[in-house]
BABAMAR-734576 format. One record per residue: residue number from 1; z, x, y of N, C-alpha, C, CB in turn. Coordinates in steps of 0.05 Angstrom, whole numbers, plus 5000, padded with zeros to 4 digits. Last residue first. Glycine has a CB too. Example, Ala and Ser with C-alpha at 12.3 -4.5 7.8 and 13.67 -1.06 7.14 Angstrom:
2
REC/2/5142/5257/4955/5143/5273/4979/5157/5258/5001/5114/5282/4988;
REC/1/5156/5264/4886/5156/5246/4910/5156/5264/4934/5181/5226/4911;
***
This chain:
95
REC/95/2864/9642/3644/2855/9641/3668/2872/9627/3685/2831/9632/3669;
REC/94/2851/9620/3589/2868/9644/3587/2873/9652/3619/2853/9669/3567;
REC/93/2812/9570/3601/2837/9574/3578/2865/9599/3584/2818/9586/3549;
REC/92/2775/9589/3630/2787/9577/3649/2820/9571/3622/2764/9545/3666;
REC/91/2755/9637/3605/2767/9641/3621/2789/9625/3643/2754/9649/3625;
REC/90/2733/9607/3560/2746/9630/3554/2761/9636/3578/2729/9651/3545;
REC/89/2699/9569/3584/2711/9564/3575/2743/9576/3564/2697/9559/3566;
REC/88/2659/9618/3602/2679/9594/3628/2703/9582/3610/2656/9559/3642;
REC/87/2648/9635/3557/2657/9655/3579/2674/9639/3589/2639/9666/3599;
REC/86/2616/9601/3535/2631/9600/3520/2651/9628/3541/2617/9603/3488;
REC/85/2576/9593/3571/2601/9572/3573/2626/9581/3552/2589/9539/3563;
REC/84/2554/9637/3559/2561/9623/3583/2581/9606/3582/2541/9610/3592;
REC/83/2531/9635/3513/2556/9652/3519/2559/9650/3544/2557/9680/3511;
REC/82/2505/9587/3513/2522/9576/3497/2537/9599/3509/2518/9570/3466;
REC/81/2458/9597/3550/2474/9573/3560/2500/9576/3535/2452/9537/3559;
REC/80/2431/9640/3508/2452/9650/3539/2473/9623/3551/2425/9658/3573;
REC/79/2418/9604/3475/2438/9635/3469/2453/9643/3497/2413/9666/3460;
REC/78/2376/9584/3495/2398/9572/3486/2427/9589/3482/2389/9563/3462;
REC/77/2348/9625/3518/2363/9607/3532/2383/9598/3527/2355/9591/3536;
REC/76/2331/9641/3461/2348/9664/3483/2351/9649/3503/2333/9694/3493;
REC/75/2303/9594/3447/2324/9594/3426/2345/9616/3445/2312/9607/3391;
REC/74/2259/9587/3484/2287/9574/3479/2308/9578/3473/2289/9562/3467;
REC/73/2227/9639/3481/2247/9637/3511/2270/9610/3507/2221/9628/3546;
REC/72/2207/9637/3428/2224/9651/3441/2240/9642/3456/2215/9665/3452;
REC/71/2172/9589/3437/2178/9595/3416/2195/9620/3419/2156/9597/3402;
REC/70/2149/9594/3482/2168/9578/3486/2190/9581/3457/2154/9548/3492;
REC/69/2106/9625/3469/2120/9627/3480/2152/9623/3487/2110/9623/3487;
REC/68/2075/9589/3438/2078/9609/3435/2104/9631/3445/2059/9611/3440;
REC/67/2061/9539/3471/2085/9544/3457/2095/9570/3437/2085/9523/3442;
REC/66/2038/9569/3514/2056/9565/3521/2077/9552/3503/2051/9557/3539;
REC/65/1983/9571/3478/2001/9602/3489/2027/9588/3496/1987/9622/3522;
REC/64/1972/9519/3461/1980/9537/3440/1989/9572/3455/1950/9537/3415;
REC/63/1962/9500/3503/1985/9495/3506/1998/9501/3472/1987/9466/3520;
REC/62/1913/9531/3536/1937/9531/3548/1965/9529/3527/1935/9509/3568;
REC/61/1879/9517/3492/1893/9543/3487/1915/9539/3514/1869/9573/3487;
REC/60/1855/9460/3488/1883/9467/3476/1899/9500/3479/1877/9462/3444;
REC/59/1802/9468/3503/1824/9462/3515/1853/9464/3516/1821/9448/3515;
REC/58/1779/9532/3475/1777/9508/3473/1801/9502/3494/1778/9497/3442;
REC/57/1765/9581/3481/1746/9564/3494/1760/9542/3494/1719/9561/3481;
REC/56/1799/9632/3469/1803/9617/3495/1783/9597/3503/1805/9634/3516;
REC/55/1810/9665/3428/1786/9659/3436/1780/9650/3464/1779/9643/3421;
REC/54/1857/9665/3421/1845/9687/3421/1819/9678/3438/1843/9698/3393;
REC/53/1876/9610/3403/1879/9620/3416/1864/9638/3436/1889/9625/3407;
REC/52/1841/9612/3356/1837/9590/3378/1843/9598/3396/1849/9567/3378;
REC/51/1876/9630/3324/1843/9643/3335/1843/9636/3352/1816/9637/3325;
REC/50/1919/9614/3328/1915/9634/3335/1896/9647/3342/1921/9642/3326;
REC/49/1906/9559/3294/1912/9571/3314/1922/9585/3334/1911/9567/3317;
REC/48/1898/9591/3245/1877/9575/3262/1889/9575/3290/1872/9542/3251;
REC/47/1959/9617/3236/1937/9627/3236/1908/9624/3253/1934/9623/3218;
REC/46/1981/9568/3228/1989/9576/3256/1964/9600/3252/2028/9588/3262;
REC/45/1950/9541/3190/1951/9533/3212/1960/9547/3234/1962/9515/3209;
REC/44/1974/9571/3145/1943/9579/3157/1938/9559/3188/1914/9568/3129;
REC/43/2034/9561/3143/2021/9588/3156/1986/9590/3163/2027/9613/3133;
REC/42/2030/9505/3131/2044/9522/3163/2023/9542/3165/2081/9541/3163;
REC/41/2004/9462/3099/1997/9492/3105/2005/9505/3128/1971/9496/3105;
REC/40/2026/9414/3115/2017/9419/3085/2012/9453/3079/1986/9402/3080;
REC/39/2034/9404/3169/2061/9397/3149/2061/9414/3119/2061/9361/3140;
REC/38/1991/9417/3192/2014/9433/3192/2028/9431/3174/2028/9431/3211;
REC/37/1957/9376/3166/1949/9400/3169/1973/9419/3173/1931/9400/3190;
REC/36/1982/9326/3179/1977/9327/3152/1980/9351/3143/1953/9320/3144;
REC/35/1977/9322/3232/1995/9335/3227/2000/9342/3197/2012/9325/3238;
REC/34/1919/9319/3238/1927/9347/3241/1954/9352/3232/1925/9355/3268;
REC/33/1919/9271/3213/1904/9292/3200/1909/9322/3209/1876/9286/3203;
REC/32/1945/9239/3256/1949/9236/3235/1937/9266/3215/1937/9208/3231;
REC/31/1910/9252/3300/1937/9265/3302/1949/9260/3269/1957/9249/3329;
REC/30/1859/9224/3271/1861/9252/3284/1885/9261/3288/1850/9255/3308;
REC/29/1877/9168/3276/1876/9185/3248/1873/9208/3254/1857/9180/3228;
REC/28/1890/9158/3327/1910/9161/3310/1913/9178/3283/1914/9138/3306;
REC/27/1835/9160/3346/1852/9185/3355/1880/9189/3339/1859/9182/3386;
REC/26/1775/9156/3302/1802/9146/3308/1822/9156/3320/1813/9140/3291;
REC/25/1711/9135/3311/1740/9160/3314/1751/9148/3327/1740/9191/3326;
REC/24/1675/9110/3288/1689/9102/3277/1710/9127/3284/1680/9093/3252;
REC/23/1615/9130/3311/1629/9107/3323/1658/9098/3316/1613/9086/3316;
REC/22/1624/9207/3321/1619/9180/3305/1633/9155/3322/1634/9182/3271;
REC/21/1646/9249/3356/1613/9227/3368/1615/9204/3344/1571/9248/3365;
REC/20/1690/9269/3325/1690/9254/3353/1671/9239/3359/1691/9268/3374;
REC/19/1697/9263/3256/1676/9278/3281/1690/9261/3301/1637/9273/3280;
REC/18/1755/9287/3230/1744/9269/3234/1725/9278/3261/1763/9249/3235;
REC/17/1756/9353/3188/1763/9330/3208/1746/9307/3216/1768/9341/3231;
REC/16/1748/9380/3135/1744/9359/3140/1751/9335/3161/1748/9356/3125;
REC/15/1769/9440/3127/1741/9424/3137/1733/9401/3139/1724/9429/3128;
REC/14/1811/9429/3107/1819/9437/3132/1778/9435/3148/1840/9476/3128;
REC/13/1812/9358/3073/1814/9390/3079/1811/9404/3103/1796/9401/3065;
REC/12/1852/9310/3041/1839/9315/3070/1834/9347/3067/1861/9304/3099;
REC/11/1835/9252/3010/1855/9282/3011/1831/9298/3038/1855/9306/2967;
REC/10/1853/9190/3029/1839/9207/3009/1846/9233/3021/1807/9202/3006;
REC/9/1866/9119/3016/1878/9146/3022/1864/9162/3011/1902/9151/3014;
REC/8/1862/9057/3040/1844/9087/3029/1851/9110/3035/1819/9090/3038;
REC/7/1890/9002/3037/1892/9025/3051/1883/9046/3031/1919/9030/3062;
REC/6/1907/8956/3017/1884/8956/3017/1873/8989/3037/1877/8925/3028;
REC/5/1961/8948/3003/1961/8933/3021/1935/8941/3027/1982/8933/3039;
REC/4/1963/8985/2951/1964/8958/2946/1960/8938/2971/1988/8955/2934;
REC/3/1917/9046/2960/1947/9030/2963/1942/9000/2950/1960/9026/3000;
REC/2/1879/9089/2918/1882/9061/2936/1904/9051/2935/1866/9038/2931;
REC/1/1844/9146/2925/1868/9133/2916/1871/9108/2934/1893/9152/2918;
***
């Protein structure tokens, strides 16, 4: 498919990333294509990576465990900073 300002758009599959050793890798089109990847297919993506995970070779598994993670410990932070204040608030009112 071709834009009008001369831009080649073409459909991307989950086998089709861009190689790294070619002369023509792009890091933009790489974040571009991964997020293509989430946006288009959550669930097999969190799937992939999960292998990934599992596996532990690649670089990225630090920071697919720690959002794993984080994926919890926010939202029960958040939860605690709100009945927290919502305590102080409660007490410095009726207090």
């Amino acid at each position: 498919m071709s834009r009008g300002n001369g831009w080649r758009v073409k459909s991307v599959s989950p086998a089709g990333a861009p190689d790294e050793t070619s002369d023509e890798f792009e890091p933009f089109k790489e974040l571009e294509y991964e997020a293509e990847r989430i946006v288009r297919h959550p669930h097999v993506e969190a799937e992939r990576l999960h292998l990934i995970a599992e596996e532990g070779e690649s670089g990225a598994t630090p920071f697919i465990e720690i959002v794993s993670v984080a994926r919890w410990v926010i939202p029960l932070l958040l939860l605690m900073v709100a009945l927290m204040l919502g305590v102080y608030f409660a007490a410095r009112r009726w207090g």
